[in-house]
DSSP file (Angstrom, degrees, kcal/mol; ACC not computed):
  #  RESIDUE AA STRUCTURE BP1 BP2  ACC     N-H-->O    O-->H-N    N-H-->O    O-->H-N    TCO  KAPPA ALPHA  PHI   PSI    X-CA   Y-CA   Z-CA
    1    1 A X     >        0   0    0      0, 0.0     4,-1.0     0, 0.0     5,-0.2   0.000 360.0 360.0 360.0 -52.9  -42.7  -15.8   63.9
    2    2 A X  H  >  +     0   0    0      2,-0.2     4,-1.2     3,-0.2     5,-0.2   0.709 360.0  56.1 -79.7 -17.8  -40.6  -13.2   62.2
    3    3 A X  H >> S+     0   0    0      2,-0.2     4,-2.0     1,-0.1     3,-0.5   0.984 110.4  43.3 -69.7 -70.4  -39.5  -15.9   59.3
    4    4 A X  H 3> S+     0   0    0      1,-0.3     4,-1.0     2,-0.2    -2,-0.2   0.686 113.4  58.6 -88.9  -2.5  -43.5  -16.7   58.3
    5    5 A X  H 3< S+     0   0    0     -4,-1.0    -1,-0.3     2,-0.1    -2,-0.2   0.870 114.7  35.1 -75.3 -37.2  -44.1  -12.3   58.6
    6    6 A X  H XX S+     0   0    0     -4,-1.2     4,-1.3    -3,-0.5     3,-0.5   0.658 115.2  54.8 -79.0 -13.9  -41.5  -11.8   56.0
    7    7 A X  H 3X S+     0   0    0     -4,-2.0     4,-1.0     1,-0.3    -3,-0.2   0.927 113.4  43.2 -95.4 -29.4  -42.6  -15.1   54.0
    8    8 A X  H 3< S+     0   0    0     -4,-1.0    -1,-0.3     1,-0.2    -2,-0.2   0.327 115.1  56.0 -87.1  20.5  -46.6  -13.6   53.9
    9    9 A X  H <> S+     0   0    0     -3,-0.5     4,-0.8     3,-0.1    -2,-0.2   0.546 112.1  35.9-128.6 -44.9  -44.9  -10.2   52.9
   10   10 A X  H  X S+     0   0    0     -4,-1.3     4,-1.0    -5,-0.2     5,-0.2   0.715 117.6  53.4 -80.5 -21.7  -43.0  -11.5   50.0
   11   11 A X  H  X S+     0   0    0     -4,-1.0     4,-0.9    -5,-0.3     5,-0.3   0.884 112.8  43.4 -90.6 -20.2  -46.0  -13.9   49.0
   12   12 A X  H  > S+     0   0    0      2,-0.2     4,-0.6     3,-0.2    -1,-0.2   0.726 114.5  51.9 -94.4  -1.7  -48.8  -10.8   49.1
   13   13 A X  H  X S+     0   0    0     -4,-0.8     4,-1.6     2,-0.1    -2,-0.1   0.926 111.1  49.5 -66.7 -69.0  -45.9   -8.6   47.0
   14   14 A X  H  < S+     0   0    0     -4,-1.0     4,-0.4     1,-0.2     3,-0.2   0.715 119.5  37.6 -39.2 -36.8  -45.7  -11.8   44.4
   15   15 A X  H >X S+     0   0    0     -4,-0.9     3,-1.1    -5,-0.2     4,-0.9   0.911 111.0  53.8 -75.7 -57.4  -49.5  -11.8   44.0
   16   16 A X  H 3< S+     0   0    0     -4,-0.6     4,-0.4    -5,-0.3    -2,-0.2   0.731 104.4  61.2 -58.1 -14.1  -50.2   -8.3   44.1
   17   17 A X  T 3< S+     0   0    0     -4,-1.6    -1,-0.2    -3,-0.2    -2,-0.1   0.769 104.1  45.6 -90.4 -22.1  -47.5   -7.9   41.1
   18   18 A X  T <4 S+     0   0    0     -3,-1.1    -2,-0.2    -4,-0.4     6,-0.1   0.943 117.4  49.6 -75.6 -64.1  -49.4  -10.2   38.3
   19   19 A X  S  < S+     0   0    0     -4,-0.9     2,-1.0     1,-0.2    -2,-0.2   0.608  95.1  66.6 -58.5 -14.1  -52.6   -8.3   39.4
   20   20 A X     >  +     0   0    0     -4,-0.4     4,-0.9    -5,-0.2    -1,-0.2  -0.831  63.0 169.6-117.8  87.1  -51.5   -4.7   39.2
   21   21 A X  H  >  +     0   0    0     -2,-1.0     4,-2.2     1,-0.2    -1,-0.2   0.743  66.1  72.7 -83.5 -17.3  -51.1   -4.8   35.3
   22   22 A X  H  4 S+     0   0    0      1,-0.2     4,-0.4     2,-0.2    -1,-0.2   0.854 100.7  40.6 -79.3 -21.2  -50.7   -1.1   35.2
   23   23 A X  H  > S+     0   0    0      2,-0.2     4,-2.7     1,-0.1    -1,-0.2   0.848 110.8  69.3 -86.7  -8.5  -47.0   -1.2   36.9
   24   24 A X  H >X S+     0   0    0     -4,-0.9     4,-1.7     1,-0.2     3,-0.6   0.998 100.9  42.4 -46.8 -77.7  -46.5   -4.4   34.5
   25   25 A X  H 3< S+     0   0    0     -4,-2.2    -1,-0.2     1,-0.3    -2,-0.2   0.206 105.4  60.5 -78.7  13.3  -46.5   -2.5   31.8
   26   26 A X  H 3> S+     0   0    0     -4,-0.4     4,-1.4     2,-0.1    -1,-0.3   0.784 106.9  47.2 -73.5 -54.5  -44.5    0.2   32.8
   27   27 A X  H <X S+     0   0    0     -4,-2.7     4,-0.9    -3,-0.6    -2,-0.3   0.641 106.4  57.8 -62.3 -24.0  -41.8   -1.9   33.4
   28   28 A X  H  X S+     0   0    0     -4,-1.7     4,-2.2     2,-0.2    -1,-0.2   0.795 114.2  37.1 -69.8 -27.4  -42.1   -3.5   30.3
   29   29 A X  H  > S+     0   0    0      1,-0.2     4,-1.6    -5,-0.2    -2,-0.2   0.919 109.9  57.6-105.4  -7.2  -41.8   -0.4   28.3
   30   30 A X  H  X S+     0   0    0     -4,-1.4     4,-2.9     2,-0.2     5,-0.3   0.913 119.9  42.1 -57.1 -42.5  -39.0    1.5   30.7
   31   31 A X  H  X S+     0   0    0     -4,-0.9     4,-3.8     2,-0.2    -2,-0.2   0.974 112.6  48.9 -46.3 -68.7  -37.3   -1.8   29.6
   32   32 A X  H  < S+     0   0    0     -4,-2.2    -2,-0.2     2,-0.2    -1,-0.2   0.754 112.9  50.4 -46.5 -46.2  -38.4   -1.9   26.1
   33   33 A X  H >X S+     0   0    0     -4,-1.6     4,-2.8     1,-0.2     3,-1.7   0.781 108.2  47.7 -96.0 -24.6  -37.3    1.6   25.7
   34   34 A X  H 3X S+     0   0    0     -4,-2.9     4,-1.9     1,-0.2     5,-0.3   0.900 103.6  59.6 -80.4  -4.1  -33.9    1.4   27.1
   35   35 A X  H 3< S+     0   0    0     -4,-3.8    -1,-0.2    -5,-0.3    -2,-0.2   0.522 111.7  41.8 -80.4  15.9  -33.0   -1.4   25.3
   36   36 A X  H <> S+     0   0    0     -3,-1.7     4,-2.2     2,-0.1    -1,-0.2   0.731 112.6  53.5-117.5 -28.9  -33.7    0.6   22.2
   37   37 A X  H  X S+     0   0    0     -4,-2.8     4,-1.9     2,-0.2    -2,-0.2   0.873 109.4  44.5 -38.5 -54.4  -32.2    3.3   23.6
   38   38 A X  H  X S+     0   0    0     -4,-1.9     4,-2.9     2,-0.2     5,-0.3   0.897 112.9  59.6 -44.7 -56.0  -29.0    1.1   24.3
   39   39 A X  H  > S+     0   0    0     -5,-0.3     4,-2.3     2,-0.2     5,-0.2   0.921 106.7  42.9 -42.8 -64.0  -29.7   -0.2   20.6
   40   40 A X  H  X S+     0   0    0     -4,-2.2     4,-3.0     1,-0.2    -2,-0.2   0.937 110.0  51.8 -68.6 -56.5  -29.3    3.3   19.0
   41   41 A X  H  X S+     0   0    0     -4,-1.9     4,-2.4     2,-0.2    -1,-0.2   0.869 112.6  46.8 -37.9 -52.2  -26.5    4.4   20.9
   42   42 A X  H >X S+     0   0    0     -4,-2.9     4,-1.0     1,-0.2     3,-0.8   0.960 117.3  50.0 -63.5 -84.2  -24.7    0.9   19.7
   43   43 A X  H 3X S+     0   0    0     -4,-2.3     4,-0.8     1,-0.3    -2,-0.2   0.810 115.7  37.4   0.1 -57.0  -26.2    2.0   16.2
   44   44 A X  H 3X S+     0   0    0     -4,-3.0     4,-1.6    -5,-0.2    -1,-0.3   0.993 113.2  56.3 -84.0 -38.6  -24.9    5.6   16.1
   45   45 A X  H XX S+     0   0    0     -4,-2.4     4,-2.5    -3,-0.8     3,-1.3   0.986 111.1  44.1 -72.2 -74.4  -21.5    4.7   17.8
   46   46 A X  H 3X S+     0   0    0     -4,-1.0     4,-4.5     1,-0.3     5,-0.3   0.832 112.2  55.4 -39.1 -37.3  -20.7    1.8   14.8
   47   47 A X  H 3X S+     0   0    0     -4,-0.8     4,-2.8    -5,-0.4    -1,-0.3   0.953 109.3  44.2 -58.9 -58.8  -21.8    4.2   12.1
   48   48 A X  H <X S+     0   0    0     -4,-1.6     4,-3.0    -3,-1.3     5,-0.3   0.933 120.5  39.5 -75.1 -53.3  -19.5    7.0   13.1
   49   49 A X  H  X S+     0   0    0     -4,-2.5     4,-1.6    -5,-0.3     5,-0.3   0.966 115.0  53.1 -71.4 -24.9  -16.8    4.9   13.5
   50   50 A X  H  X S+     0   0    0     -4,-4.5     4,-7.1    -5,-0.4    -2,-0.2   0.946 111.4  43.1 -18.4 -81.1  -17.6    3.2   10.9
   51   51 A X  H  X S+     0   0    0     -4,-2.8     4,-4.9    -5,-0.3    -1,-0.2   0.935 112.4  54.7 -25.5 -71.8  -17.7    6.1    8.8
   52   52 A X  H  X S+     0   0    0     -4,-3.0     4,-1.8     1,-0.2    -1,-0.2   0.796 105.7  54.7 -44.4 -42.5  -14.4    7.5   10.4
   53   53 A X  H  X S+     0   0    0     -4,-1.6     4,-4.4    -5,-0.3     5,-0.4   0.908 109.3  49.2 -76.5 -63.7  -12.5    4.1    9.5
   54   54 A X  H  X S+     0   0    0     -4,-7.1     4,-2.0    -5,-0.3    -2,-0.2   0.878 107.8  48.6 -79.8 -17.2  -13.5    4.5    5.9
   55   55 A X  H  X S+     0   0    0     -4,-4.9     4,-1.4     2,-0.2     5,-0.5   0.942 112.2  53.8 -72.2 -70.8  -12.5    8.1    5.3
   56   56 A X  H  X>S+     0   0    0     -4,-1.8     4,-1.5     1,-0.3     5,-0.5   0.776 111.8  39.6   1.5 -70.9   -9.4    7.2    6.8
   57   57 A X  H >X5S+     0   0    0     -4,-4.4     4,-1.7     1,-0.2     3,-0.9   0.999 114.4  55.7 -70.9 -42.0   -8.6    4.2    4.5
   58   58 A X  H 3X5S+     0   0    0     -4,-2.0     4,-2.7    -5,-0.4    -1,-0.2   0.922 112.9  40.4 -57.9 -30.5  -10.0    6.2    1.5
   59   59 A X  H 3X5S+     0   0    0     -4,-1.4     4,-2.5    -3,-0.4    -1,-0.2   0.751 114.2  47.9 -83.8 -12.8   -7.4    9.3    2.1
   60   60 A X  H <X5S+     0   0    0     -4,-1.5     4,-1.0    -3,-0.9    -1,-0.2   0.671 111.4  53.9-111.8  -7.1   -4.3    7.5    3.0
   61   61 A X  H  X<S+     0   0    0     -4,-1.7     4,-3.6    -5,-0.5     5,-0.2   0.803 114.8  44.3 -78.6 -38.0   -5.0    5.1   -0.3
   62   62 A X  H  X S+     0   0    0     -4,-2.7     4,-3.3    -5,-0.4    -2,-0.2   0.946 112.2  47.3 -53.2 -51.7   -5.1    8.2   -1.8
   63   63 A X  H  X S+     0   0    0     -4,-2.5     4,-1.8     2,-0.2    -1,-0.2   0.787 115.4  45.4 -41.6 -52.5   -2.1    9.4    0.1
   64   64 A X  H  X S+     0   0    0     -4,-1.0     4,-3.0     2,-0.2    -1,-0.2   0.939 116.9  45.2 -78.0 -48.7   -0.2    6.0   -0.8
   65   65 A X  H  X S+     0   0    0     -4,-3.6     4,-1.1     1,-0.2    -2,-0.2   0.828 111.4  54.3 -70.8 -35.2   -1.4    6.3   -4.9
   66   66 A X  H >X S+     0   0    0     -4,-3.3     4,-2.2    -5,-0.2     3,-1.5   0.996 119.2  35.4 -65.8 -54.5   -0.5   10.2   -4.8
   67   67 A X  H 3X S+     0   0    0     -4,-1.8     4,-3.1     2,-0.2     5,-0.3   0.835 110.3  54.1 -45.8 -51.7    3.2    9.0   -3.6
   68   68 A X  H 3< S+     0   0    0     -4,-3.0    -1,-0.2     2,-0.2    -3,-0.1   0.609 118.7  44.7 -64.8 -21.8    3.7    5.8   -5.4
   69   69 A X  H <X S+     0   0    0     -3,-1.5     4,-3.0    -4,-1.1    -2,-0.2   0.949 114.3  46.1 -66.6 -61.5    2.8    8.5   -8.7
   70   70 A X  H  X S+     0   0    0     -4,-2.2     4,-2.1     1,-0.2    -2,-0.2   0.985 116.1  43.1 -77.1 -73.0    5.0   11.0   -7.4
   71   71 A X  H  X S+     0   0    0     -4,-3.1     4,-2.9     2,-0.2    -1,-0.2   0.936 117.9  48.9 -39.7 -36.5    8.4    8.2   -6.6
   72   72 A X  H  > S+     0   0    0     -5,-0.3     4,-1.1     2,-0.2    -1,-0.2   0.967 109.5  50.2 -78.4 -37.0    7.7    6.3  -10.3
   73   73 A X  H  X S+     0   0    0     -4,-3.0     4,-1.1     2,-0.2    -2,-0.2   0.729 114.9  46.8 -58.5 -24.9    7.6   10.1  -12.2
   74   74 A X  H >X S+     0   0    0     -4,-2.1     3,-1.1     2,-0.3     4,-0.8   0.975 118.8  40.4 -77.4 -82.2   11.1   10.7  -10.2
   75   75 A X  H 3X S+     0   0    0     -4,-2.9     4,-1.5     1,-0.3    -2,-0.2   0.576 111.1  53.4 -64.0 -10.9   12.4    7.3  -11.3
   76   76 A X  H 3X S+     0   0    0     -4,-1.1     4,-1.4     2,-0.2     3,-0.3   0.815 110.3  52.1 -45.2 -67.3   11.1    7.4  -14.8
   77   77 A X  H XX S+     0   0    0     -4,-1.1     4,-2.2    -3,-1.1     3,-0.6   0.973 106.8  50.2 -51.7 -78.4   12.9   10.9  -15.3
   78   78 A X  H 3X S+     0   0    0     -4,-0.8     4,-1.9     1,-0.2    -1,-0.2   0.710 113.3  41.7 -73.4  -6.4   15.9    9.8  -14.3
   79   79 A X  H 3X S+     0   0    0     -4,-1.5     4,-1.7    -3,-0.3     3,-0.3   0.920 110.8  61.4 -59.0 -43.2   16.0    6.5  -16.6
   80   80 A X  H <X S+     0   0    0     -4,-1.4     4,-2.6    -3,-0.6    -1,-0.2   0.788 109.7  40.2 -21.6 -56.7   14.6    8.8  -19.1
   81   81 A X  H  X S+     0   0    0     -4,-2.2     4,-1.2     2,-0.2    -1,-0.2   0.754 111.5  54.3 -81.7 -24.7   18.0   10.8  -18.6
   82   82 A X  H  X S+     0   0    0     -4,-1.9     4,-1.9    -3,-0.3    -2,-0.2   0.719 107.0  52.2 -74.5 -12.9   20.2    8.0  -18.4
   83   83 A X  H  X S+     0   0    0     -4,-1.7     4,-3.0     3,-0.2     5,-0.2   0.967 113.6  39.1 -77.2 -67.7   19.0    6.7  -21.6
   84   84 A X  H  X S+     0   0    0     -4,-2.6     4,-0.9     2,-0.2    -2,-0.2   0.722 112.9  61.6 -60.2 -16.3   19.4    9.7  -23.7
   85   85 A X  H >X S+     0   0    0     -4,-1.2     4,-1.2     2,-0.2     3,-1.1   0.995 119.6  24.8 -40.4 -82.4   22.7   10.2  -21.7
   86   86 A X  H 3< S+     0   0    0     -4,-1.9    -2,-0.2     1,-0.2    -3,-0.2   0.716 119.7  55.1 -78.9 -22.4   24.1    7.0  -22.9
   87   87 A X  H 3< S+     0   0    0     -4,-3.0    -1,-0.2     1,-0.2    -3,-0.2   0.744 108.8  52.9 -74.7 -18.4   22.1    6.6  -26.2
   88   88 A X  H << S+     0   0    0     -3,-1.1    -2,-0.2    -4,-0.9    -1,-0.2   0.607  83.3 110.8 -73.2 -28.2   23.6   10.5  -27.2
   89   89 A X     X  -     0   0    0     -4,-1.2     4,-0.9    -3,-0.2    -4,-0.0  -0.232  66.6-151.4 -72.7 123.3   27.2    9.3  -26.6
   90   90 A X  H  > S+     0   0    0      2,-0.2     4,-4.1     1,-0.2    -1,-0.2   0.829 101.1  50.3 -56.6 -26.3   29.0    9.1  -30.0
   91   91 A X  H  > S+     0   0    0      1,-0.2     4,-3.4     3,-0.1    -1,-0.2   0.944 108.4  55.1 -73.3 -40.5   31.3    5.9  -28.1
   92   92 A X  H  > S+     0   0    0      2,-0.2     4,-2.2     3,-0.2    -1,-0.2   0.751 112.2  37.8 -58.5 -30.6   28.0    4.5  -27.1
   93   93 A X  H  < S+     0   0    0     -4,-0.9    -1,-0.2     2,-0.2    -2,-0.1   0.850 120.5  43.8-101.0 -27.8   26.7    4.4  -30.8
   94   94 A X  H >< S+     0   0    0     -4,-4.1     3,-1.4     2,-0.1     4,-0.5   0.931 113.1  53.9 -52.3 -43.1   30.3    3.3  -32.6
   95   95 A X  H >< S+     0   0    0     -4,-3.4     3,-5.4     1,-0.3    -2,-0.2   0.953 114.7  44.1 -61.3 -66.7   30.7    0.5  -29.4
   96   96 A X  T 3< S+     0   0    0     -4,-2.2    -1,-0.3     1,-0.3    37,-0.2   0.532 117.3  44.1 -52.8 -10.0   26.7   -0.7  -30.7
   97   97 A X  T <  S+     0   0    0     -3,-1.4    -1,-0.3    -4,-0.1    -2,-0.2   0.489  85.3 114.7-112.5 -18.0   27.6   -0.7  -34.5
   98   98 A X    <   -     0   0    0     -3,-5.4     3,-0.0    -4,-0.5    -3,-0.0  -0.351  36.8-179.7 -78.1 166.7   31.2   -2.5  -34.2
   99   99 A X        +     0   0    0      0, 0.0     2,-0.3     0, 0.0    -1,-0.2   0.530  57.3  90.9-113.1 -38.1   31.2   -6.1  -36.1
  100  100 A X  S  > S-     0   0    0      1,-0.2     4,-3.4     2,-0.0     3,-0.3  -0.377  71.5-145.3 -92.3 125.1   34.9   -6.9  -35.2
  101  101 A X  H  >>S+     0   0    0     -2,-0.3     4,-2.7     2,-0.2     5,-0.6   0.998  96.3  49.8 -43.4 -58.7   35.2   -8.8  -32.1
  102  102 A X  H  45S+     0   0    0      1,-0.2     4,-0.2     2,-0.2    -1,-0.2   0.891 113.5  49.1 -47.5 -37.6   38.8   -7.2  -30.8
  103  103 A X  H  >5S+     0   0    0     -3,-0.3     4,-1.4     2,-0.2     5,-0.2   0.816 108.0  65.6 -95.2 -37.2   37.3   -3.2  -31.5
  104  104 A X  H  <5S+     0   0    0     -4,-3.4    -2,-0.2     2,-0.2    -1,-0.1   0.775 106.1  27.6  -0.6 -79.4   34.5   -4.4  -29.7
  105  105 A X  T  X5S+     0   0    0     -4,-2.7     4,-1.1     2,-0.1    -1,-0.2   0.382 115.8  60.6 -90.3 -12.1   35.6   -5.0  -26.3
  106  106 A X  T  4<S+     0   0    0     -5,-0.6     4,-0.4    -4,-0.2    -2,-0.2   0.904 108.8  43.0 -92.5 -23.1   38.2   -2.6  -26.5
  107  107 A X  T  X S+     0   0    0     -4,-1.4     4,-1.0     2,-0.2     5,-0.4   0.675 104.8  76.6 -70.6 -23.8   35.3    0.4  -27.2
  108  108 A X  H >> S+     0   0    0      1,-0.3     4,-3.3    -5,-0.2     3,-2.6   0.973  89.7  60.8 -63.1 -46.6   33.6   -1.7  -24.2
  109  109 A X  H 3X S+     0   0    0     -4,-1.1     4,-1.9     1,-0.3    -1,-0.3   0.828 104.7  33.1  -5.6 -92.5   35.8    0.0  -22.3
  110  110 A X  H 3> S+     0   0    0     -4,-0.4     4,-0.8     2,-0.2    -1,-0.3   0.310 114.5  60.0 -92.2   7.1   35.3    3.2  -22.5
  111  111 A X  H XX S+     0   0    0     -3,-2.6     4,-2.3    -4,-1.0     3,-1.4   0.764 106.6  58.7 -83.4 -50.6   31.0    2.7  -23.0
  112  112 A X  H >X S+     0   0    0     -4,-3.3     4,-1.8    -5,-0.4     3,-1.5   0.866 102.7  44.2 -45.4 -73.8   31.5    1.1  -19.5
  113  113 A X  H 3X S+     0   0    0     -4,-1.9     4,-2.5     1,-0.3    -1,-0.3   0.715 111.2  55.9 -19.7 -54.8   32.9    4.0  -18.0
  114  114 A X  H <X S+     0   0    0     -3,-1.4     4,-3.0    -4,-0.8     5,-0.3   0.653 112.1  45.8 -50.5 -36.8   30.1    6.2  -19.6
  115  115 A X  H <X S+     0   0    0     -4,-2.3     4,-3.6    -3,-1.5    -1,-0.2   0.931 111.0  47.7 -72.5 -62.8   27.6    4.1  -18.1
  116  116 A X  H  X S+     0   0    0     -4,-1.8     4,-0.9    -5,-0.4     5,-0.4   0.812 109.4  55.7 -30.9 -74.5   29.1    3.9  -14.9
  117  117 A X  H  X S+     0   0    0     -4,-2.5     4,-0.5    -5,-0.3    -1,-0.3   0.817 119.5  31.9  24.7 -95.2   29.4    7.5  -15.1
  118  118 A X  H  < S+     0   0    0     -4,-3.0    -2,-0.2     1,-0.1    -1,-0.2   0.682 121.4  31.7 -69.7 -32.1   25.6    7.7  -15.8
  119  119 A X  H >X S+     0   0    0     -4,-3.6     3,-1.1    -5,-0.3     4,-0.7   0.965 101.4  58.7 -84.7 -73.0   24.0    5.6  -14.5
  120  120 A X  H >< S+     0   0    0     -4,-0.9     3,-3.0     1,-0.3    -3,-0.1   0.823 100.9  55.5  -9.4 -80.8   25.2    4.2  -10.9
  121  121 A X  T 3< S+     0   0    0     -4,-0.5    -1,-0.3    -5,-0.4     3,-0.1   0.582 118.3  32.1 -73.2  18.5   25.3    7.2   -9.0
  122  122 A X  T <4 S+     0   0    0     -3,-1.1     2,-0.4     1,-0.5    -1,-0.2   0.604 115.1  42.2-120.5 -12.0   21.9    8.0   -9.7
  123  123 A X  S << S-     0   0    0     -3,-3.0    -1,-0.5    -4,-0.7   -48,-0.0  -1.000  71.4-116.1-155.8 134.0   19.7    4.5  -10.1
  124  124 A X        +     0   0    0     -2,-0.4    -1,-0.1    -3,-0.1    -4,-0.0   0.754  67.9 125.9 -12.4 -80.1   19.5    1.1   -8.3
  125  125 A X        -     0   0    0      1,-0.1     3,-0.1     2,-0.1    -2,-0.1   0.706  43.1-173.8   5.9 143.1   20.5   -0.9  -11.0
  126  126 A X  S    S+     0   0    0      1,-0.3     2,-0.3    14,-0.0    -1,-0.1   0.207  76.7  34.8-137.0  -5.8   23.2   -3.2  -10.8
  127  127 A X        -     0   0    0     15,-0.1     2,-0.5     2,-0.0    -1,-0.3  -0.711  54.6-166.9-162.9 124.8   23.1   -4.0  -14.7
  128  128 A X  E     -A  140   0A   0     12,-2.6    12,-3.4    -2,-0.3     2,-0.3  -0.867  15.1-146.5-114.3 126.2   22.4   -2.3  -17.9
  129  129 A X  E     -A  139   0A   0     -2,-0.5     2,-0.3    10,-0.2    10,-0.2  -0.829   4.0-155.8 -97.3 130.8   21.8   -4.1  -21.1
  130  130 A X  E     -A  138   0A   0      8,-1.6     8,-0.7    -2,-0.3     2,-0.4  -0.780  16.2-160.5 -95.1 144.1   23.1   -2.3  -24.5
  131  131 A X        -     0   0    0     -2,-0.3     6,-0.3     6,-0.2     5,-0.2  -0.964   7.8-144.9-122.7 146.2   20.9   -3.8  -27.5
  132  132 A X        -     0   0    0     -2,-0.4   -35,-0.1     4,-0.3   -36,-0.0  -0.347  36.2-110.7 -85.3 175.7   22.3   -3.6  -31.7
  133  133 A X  S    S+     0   0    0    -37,-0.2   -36,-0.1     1,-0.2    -1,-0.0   0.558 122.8  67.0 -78.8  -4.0   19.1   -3.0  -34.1
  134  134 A X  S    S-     0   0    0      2,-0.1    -1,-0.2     0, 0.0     3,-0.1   0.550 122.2-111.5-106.4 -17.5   20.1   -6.6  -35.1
  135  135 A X  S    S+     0   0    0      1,-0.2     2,-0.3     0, 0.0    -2,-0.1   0.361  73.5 125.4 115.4 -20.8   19.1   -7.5  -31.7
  136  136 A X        -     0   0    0     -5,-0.2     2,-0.4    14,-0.1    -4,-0.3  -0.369  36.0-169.7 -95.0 154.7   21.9   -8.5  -30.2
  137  137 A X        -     0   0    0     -2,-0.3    12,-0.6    -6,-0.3     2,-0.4  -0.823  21.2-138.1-144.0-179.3   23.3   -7.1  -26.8
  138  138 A X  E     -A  130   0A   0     -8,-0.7    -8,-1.6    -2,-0.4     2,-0.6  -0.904  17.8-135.4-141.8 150.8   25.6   -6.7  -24.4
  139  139 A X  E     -A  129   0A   0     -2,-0.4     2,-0.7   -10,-0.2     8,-0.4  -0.557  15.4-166.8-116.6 122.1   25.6   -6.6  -20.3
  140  140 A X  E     +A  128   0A   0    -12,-3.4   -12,-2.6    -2,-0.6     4,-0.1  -0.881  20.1 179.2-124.7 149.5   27.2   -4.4  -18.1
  141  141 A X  S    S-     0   0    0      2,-0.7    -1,-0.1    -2,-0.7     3,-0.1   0.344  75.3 -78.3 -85.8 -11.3   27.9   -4.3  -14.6
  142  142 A X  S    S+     0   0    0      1,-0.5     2,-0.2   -14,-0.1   -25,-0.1  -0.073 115.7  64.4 123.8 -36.8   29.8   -1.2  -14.0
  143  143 A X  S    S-     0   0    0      1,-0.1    -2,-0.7   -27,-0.1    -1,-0.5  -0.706 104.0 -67.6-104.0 143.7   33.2   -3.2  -15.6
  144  144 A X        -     0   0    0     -2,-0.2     2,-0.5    -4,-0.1    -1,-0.1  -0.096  61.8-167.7  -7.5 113.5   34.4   -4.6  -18.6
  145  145 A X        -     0   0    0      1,-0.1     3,-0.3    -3,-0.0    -1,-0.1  -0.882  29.0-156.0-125.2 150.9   32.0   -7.7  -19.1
  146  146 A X        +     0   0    0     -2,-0.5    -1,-0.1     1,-0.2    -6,-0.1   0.202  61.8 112.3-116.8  45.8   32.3  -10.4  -21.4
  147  147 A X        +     0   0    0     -8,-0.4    -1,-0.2     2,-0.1   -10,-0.1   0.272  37.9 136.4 -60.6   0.9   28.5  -11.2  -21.4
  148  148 A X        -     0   0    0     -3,-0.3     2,-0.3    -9,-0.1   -10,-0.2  -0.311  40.5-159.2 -65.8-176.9   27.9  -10.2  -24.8
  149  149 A X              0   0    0    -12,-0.6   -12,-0.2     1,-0.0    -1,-0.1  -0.986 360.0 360.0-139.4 113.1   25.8  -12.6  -26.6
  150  150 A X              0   0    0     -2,-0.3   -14,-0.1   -14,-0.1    -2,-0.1   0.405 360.0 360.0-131.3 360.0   26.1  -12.5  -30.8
């Protein structure tokens, strides 16, 4: 008895809901509008972070390219100064000009120091090449080297 009261009480709700078009379409647009509501929220939330994400990458590319400027003008000065260092040195300019093997390495000497000297404690480098105008040159390590090449 109480089973076929509840079963004609759900079967005249299900008919009465097709027929009563005005709460139909109420619920279609309370639907309709949150899911555009939902929509826009998704919408504004991507945008802003969006947004957020790409000032971000734009300033800290900025950031990277202002540094990477700032670290290459620092090393660039001091090669700048080790070059004229060692390109000013009057040993530096006899050592590039000698022809005679033996006065050669024995000037190598004392460039080497000069380099060492100038260079090392200031810059990476683990080897500095001297060049003639004639082209040829010669490689130092910090030591006496016998790399030249003639």
């Amino acid at each position: 008895m109480k089973n076929e009261k509840y079963k004609s009480r759900a079967a005249n709700l299900l008919h009465s809901l097709p027929r009563n078009k005005n709460l139909r379409r109420r619920f279609i647009l309370i639907i309709t509008v949150y899911l555009l509501f939902v929509v826009a929220l998704w919408f504004f939330c991507y945008n802003t972070i969006f947004r957020d994400v790409q000032a971000n990458t734009s300033n800290m590319m900025n950031l990277i390219g202002d540094n990477l400027a700032d670290k290459l003008d620092s090393e660039f000065s001091r090669m700048k100064l080790a070059t004229s260092t060692i390109a000013g040195s009057v040993y530096v300019q006899e050592f590039l000009s000698e022809t005679d093997n033996t006065a050669y390495y024995e000037k190598a000497g004392a460039v080497s120091e000069i380099i060492r000297k100038t260079v090392y404690p200031h810059m990476g480098g683990d080897t500095v090449l001297t060049i003639t105008a004639e082209g040829l040159f010669y490689r130092f390590t910090g030591s006496v080297s016998n790399a030249a090449i003639g």
